[in-house]
C-alpha angles and dihedrals in degrees: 000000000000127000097283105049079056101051082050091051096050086042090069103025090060089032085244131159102251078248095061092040101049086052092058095050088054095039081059101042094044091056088045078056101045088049107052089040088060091052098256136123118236109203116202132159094279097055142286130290124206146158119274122200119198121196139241106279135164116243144194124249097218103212100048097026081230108154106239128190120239123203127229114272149186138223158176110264117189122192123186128236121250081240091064093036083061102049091048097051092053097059 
């Protein structure tokens, strides 16, 4: 599903224009942003969201085997909720 075909579910889920729908997506997505970017985890239903930091590490360039530096980092960690676990694993 991409972010159309959303915008169109919750239209007609919520009985929304596609306008007012596709506000609210991005109402929600844009808190979501403002939150991890601050460092800190937003729980829902789904699952939770949360910054991950990875360290400082050697690596490998794979075509010439040359050892390459790579730099800390951060990222966007998502982990499901036991909820979700469950319906998955009954399909």
């Amino acid at each position: 599903m991409n972010q159309a075909e959303l915008i169109a579910h919750i239209a007609k889920k919520e009985k929304l224009s596609a306008r007012e729908a596709k506000d609210a997506l991005q109402a929600v997505l844009g808190a979501l942003q403002v939150a991890i970017v601050k460092g800190g985890s937003v729980r829902t239903t789904l699952g939770t969201f949360s910054v991950s930091k990875r360290g400082a590490r050697m690596g490998r360039n794979p075509r010439t085997g040359e050892a390459v530096s790579i730099k800390a980092s951060k990222g966007v960690r998502f982990k499901a909720s036991s909820a979700l676990k469950g319906q998955l694993n009954k399909r």
